[in-house]
C-alpha positions as CSV (number, residue, x, y, z in Angstrom):
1,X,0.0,0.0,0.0
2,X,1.0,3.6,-0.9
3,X,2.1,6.0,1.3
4,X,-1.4,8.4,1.0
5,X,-1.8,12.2,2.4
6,X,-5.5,11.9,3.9
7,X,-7.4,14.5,5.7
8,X,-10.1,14.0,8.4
9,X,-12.8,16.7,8.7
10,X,-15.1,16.4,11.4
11,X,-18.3,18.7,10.9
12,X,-19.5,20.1,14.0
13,X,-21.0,23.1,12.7
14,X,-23.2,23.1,9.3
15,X,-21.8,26.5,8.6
16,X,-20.2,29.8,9.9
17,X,-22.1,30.9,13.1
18,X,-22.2,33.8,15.2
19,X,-24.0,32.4,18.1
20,X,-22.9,32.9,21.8
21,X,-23.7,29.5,22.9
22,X,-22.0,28.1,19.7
23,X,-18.8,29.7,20.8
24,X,-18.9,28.6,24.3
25,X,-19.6,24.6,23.3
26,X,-19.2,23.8,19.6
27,X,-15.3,23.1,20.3
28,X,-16.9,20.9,22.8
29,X,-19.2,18.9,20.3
30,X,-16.7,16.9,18.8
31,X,-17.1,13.4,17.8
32,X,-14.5,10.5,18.4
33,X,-14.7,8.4,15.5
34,X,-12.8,11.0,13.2
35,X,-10.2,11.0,16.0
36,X,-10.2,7.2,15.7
37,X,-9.9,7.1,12.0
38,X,-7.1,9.6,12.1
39,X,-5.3,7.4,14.3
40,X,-5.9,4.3,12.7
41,X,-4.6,5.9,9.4
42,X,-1.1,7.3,11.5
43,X,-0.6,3.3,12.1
44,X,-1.0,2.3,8.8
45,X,1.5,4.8,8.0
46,X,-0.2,7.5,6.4
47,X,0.4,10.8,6.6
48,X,-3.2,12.3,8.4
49,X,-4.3,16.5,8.3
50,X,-7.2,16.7,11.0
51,X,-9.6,19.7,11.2
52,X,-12.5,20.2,13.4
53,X,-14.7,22.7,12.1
54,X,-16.8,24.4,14.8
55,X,-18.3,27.2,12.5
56,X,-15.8,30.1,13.7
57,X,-13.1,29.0,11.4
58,X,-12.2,30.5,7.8
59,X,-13.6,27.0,6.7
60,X,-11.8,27.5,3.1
61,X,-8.6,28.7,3.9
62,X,-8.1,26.1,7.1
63,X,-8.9,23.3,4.5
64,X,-5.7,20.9,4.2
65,X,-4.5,20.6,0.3
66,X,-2.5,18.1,-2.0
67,X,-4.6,15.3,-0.5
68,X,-5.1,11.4,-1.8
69,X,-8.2,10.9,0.6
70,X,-10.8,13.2,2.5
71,X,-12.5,11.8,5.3
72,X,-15.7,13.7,6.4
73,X,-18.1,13.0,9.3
74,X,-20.8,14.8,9.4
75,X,-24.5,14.8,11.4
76,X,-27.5,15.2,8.8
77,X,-28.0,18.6,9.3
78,X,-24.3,19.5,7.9
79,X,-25.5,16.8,5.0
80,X,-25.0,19.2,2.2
81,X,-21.9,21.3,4.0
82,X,-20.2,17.5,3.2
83,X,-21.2,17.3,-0.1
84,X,-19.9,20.8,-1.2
85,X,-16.9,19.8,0.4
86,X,-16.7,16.7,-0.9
87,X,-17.4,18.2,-4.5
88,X,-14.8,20.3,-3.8
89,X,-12.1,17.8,-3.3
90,X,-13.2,15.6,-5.6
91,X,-12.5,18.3,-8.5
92,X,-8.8,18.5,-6.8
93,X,-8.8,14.8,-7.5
94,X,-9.2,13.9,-4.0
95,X,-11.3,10.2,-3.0
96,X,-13.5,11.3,-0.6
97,X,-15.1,9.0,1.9
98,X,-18.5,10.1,4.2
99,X,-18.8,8.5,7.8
100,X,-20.8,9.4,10.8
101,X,-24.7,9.8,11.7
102,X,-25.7,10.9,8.2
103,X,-23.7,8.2,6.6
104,X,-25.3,5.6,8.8
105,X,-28.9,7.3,7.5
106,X,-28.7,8.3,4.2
107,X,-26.5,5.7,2.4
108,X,-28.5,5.8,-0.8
109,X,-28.4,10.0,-1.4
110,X,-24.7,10.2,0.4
111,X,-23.0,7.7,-2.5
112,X,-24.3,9.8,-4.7
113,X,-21.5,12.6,-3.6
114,X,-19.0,10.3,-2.3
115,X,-16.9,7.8,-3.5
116,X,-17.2,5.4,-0.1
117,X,-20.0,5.9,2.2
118,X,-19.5,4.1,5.8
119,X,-21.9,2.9,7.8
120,X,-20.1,0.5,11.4
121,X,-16.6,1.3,10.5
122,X,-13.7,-1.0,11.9
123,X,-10.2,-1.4,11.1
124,X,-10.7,-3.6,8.0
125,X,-13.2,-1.2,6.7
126,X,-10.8,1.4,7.0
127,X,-8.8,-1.0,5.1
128,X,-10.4,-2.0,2.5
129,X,-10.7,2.0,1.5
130,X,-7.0,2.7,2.3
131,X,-5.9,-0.3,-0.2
132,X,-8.5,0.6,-2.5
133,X,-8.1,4.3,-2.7
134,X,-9.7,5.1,-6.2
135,X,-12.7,6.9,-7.1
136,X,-16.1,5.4,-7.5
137,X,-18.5,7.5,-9.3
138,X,-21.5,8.2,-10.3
139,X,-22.3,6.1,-7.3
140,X,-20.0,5.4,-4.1
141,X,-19.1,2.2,-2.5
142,X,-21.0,1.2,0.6
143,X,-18.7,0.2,3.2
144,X,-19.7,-1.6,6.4
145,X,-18.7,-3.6,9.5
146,X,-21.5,-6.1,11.0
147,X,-21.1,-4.4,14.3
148,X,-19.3,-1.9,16.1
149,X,-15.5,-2.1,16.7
150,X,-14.8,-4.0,19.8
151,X,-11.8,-1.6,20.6
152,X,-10.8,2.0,19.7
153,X,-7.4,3.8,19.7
154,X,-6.1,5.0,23.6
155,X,-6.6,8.4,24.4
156,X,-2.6,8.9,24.1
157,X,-3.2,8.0,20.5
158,X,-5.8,10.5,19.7
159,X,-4.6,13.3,21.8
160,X,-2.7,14.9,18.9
161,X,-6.4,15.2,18.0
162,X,-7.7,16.5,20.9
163,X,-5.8,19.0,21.8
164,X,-5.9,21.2,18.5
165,X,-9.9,21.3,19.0
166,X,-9.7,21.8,22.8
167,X,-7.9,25.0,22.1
168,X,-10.7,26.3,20.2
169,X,-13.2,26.1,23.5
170,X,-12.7,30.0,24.8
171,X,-13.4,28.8,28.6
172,X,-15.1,25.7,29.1
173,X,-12.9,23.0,27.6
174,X,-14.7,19.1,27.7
175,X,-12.4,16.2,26.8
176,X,-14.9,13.3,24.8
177,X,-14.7,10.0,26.6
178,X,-16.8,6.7,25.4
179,X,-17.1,3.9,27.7
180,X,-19.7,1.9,25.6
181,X,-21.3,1.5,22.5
182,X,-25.4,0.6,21.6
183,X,-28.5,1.1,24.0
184,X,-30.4,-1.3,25.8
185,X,-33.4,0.7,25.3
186,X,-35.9,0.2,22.1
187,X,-36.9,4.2,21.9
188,X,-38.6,3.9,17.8
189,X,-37.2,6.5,17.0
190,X,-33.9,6.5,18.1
191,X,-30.8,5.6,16.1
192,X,-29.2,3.9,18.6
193,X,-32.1,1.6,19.5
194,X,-31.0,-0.8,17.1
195,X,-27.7,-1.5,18.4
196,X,-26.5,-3.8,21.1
197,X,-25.3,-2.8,24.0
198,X,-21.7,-3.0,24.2
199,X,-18.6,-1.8,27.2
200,X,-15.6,-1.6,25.9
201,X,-12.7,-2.1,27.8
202,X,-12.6,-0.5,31.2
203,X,-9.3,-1.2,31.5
204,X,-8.5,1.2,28.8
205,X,-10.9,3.5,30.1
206,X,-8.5,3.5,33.3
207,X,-5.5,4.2,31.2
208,X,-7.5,6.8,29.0
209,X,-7.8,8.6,32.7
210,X,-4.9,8.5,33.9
211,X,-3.4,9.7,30.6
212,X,-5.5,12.9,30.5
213,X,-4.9,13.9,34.5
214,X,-1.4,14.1,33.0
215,X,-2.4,16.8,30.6
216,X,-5.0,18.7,32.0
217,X,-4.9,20.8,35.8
218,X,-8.9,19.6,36.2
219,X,-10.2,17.6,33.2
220,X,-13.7,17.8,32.3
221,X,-15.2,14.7,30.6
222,X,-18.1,14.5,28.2
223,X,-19.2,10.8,27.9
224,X,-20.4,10.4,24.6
225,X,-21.9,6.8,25.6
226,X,-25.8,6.5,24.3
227,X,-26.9,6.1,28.0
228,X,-24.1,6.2,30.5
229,X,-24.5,3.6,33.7
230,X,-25.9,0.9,32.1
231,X,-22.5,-1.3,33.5
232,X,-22.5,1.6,36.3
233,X,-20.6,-0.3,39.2
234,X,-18.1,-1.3,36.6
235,X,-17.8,2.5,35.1
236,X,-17.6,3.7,38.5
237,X,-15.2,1.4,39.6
238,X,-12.8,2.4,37.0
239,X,-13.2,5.7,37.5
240,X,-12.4,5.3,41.0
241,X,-9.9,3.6,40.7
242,X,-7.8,5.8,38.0
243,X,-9.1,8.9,39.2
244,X,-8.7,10.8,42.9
245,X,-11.6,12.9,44.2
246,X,-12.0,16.0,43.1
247,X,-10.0,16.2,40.3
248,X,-12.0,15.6,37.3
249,X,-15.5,16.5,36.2
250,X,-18.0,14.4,34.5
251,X,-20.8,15.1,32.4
252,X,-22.7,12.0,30.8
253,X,-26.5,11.3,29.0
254,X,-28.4,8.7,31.2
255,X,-32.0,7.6,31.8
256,X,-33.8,8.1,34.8
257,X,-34.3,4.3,35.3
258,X,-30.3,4.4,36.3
259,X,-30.3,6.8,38.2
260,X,-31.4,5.6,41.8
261,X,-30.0,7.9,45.0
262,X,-27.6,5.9,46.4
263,X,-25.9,6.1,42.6
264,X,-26.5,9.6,42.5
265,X,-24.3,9.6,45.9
266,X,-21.3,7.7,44.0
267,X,-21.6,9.8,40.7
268,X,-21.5,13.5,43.1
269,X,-18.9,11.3,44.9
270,X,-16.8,11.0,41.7
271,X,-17.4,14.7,40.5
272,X,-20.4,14.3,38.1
273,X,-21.4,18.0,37.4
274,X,-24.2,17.7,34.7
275,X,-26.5,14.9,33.5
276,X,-28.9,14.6,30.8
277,X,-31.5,12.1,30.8
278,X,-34.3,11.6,28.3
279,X,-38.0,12.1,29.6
280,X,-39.1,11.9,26.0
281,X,-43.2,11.3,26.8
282,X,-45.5,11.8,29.1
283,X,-47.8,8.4,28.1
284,X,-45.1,6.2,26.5
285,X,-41.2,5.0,27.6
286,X,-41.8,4.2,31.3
287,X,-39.4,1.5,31.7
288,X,-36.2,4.4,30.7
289,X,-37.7,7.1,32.5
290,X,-38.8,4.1,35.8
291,X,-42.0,5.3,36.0
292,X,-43.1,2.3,35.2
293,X,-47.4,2.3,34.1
294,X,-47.7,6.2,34.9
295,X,-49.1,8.4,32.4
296,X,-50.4,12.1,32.7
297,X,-50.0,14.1,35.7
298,X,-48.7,10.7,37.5
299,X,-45.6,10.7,35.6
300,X,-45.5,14.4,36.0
301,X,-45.2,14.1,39.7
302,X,-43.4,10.8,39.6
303,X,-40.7,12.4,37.3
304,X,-40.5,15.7,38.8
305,X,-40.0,14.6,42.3
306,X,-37.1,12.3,40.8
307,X,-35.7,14.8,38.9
308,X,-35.8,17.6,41.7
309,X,-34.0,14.1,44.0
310,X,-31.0,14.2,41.1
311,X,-29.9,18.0,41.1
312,X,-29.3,17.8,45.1
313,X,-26.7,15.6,43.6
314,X,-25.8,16.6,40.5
315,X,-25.8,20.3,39.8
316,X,-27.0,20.6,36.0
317,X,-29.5,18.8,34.5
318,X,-31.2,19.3,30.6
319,X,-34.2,17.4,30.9
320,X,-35.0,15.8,27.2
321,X,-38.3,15.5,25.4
322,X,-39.8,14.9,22.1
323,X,-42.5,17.2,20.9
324,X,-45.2,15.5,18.2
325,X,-45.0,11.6,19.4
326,X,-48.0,9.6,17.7
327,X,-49.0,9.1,21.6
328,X,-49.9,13.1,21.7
329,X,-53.1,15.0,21.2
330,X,-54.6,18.0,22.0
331,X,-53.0,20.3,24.8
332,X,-53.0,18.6,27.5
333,X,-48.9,17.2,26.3
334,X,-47.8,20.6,26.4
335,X,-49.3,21.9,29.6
336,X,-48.2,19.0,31.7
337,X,-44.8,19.6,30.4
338,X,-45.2,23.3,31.7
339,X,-46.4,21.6,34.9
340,X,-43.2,19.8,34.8
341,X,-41.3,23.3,33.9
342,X,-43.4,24.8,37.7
343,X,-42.1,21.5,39.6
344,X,-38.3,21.2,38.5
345,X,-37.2,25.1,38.4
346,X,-33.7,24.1,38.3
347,X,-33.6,21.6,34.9
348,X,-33.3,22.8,31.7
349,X,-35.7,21.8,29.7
350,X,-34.8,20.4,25.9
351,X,-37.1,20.3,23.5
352,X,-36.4,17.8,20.0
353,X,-39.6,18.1,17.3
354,X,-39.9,14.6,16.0
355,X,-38.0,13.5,12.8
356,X,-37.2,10.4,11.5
357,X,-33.8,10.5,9.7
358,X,-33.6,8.2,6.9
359,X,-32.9,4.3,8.0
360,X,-31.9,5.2,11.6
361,X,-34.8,3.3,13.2
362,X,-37.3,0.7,12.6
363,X,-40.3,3.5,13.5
364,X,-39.1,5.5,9.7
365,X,-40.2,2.3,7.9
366,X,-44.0,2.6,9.4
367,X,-43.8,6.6,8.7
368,X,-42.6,6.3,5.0
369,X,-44.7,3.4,4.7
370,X,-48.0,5.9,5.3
371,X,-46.5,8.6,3.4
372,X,-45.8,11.1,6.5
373,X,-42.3,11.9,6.0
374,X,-41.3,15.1,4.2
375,X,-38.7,16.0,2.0
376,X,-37.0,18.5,3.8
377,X,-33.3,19.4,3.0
378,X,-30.9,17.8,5.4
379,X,-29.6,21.3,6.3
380,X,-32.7,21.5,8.4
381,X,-32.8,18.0,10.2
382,X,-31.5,18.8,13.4
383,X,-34.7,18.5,15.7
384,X,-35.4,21.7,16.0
385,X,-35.6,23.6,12.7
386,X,-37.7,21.2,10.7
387,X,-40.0,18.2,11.8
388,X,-39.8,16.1,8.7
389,X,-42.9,13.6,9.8
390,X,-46.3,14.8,9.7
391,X,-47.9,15.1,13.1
392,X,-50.6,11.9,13.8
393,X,-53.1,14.0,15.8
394,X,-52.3,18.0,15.1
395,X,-52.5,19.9,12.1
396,X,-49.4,22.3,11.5
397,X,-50.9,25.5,12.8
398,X,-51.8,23.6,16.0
399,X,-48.8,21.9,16.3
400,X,-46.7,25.2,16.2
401,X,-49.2,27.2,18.0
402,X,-48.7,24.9,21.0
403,X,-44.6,24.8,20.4
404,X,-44.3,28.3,20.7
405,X,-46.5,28.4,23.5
406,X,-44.7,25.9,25.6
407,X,-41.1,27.4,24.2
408,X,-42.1,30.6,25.2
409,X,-43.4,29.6,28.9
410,X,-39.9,27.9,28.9
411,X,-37.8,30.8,28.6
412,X,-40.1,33.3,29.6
413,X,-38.2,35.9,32.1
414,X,-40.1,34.8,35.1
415,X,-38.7,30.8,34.5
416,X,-35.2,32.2,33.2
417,X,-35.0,33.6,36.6
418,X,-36.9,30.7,38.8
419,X,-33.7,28.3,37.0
420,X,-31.1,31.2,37.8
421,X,-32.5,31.5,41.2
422,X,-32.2,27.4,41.1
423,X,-28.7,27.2,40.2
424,X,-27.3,30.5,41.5
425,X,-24.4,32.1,40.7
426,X,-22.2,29.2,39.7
427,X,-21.5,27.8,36.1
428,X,-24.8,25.7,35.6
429,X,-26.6,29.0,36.4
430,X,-24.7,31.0,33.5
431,X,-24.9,28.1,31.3
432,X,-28.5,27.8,31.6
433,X,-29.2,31.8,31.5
434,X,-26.8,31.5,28.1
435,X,-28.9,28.7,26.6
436,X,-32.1,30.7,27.2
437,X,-31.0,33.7,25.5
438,X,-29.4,32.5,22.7
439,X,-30.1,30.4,20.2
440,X,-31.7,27.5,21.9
441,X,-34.2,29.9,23.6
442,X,-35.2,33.1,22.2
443,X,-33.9,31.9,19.0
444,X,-36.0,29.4,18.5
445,X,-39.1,31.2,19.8
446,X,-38.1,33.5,17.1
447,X,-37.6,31.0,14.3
448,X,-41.2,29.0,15.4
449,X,-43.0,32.1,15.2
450,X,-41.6,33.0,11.7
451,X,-42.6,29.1,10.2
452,X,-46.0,30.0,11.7
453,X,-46.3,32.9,10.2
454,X,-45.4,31.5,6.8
455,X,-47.8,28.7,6.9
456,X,-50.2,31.4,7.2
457,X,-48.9,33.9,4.5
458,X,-46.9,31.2,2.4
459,X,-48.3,29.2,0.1
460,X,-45.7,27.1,-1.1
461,X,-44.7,26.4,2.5
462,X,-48.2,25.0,3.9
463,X,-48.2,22.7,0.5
464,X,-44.8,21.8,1.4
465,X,-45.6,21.0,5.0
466,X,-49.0,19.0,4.1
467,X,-47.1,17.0,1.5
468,X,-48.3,18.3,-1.9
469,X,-45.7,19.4,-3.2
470,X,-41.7,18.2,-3.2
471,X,-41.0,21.9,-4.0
472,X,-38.8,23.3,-1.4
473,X,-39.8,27.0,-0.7
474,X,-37.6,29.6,-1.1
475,X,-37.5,30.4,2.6
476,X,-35.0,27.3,2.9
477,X,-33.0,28.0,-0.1
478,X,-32.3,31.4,0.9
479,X,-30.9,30.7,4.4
480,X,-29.0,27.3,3.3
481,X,-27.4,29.7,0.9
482,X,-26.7,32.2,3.3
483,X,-25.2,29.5,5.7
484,X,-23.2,27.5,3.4
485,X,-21.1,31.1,2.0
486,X,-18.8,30.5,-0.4
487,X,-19.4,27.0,-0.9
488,X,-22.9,27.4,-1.8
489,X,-21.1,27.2,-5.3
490,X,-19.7,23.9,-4.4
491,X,-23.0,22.1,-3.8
492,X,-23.2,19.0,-6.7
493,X,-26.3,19.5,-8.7
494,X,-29.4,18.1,-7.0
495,X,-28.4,17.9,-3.7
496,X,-31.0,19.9,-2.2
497,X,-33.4,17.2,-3.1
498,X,-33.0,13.6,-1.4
499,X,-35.8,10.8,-1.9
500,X,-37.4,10.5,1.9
501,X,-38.8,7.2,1.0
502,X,-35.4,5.9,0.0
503,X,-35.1,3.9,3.3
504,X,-38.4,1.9,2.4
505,X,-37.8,1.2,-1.2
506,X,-34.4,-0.1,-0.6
507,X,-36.0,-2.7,1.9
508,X,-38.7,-3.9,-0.6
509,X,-36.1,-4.5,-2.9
510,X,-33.9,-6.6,-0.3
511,X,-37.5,-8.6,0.8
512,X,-37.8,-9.0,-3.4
513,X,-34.4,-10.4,-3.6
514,X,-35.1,-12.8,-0.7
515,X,-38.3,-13.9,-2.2
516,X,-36.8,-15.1,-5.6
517,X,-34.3,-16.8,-3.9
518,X,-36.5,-18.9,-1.6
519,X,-38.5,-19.8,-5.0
């Protein structure tokens, strides 16, 4: 095998941003796969460029040159950021290769723009592209492991990585640790749902923590484990033993079901600072948030009390729910999360509208199957800009009516302050007044209100919304070409437009090929 000059480019950002919160945490966002690729190419003995882009950076004049392959990850909602990217390269005569959530989602409309697409990416995956290293066009290579790698590069391998991205974050600086892979939970619309639960090594993760007291004063760790805890007296264990109290910080995603008091001693114990664990519904998911049967104002209670229990612990807490589940209807979903809001002044409430990305989850078959999920561009698919599945039980106006009315009770001054008040003056408290503000607050209350608005005034935007039309209204052009810049230019012919149903014709043809060959 040649001696290759590859680049890794992790996409944190789908474009240049200005936002406060952004600046504070998008250095904080990044992924470890890319790390892991970057390493894994190093020991085959390549010669590896790595660039997280966060939004803040000159994106075109940081971009490495003279390069044999490009490696990109990228989330769906910097979909087309990629593809410009990889067009870009590609007319350099760069291979370019697409990994990450998108890849994993939108195989089909992703080898249309890249030469290998990568769905559970191992060693010989990485391989096989490495040894291969020629371009595949008009359509890509799929690429893919039958399950996760059973072991990733140390963290003294990737720190080269690390560091460059660390020094991005202007104050808060978090370090991304993994300890497992999968989720034991079956959430439908999850992407992680669908894989098995897997701990990797824990003595690595030992070594990993040992190595990074040696290069930080007071680390801070961002697990970037599906749920964290579900081995938790073997996590805790290892972080015991490699770590001393009071000398690093934790923050990790878990469900409530994990998260009984006398773990919520160990984790304060062991310097856990912030926790995120998904509510989701108020009627469905009882076994991850352990409130087992409730439903309604039971669960409110049941959850609120528990969650009100966890921040005597642990002093931050986002609080995670999906707005437009099939199981909601009418107001009474929104107004018992507002009760929820009253009971637990000092969590943060997160609020993701309902989308089904590609073939992430079993649930995307049913919704494509009944012809309820919407075109929209991938710039949008982020949970909160677009919901790309039309809503069971609400028509658009009275979906978004009661969105903005809940957003707006959120981060209305009078709660801002009840969750300042919460948290006082200490880092949690400024974190969550920042949120609230920026773009996850006021922003959004802003950008809701104007999609109101438009299915009001807007024509081609209600069509769009009710499905009868593939059209994309202007309104999206226009701001994917003011976030993309100068690569707007870049963007392949096309790309704006991806077949939603792609997922669902793509298994009918697998069940067709299975049928002949039974006959």
């Amino acid at each position: 095998m040649r001696k290759l000059k590859i680049a890794v480019i992790d996409l944190v950002s789908k474009g240049p941003t200005k936002a406060l919160y952004a600046r504070v945490m998008n250095p904080n966002l990044t992924s470890i796969m890319p790390q892991v690729v970057s390493a894994w190419c190093e020991e085959a003995g390549h010669d590896v460029q790595f660039l997280c882009y966060t939004g803040f950076e000159n994106l075109l004049d940081e971009l490495p040159e003279n390069t044999d392959i490009v490696f990109i990850t990228s989330f769906t909602q910097a979909a087309l950021l990629s593809y410009a990217l990889s067009a870009m390269f590609r007319k350099r005569g760069a291979v370019t290769v697409l990994g990450g959530p998108h890849a994993r989602c939108y195989p089909q409309d992703a080898a249309k723009y890249f030469d290998f697409v990568t769905g559970f990416t191992d060693k010989q995956v990485l391989y096989d592209i490495l040894t291969d290293a020629e371009p595949h066009r008009p359509i890509g290579r799929y690429l893919a492991a039958t399950q996760q790698p059973d072991d990733l590069p140390s963290m003294e391998e990737r720190w080269k990585f690390i560091e460059p991205t660390l020094a991005k974050a202007p104050t808060i600086k978090i370090v991304p640790m993994i300890g497992s892979l999968g989720c034991p939970y079956t959430c439908s619309f999850c992407i992680d749902s669908v894989v098995d639960y897997k701990p990797l090594s824990f003595d690595r993760l030992r070594e990993d923590l040992r190595f990074l007291r040696t290069k930080l004063k007071r680390p801070r760790v961002g697990w970037h484990d599906p749920n964290f805890g579900v081995r938790f007296n073997d996590i805790m264990d290892a972080i015991e033993d490699a770590v001393p109290p009071g000398s690093m910080d934790h923050i990790a995603e878990s469900s409530l079901s994990l998260l009984a008091e006398n773990r919520l001693e160990r984790l304060k114990k062991n310097g856990f600072k912030a926790i995120l664990p998904g509510i989701e519904s108020w009627y469905e998911l009882g076994n991850k948030s352990k409130s087992g049967k409730r439903q309604g104002k039971d669960k409110v209670q049941q959850v609120s009390e528990h969650i009100n229990l966890i921040v005597e612990y642990i002093p931050y807490l986002q609080a995670n729910f999906v707005l437009g589940l099939d199981c909601d209807e009418g107001k009474e979903p929104f107004e018992l999360t507002k009760e929820f809001v009253d009971k637990t002044p000092a969590a943060f409430p997160g609020y993701s509208l309902l989308s089904a990305f590609g073939q992430a989850a079993p649930l995307n078959l049913e919704l494509q199957e009944a012809g309820r999920v919407l075109p929209f561009p991938f710039h949008f698919l982020n949970n909160h800009h677009a919901m790309n599945v039309r809503p069971k039980n609400y028509s658009w106006p009275e979906f978004y009516d009661n969105v903005i009315d809940l957003t707006k009770y959120s981060f209305s001054w009078k709660n801002i302050a009840r969750r300042f008040r919460a948290q006082g003056s200490t880092i949690p408290g400024w974190m969550n007044l920042l949120r609230a503000v920026s773009s996850e607050g006021f922003g959004r209350i802003k950008y809701y209100t104007k999609i109101r608005e438009l299915l009001d005034t807007d024509t081609s935007v209600r069509r769009f919304f009710e499905g009868e039309t593939t059209e994309i209204p202007q309104f999206y052009v226009d701001r994917i070409k003011t976030d993309l810049g100068d690569l707007w230019h870049f963007l392949p012919e096309g790309a704006l437009y991806h077949d939603q149903n792609a997922y669902l014709k793509d298994h009918k043809a697998r069940q067709d090929v299975v049928t002949l060959q039974k006959a």
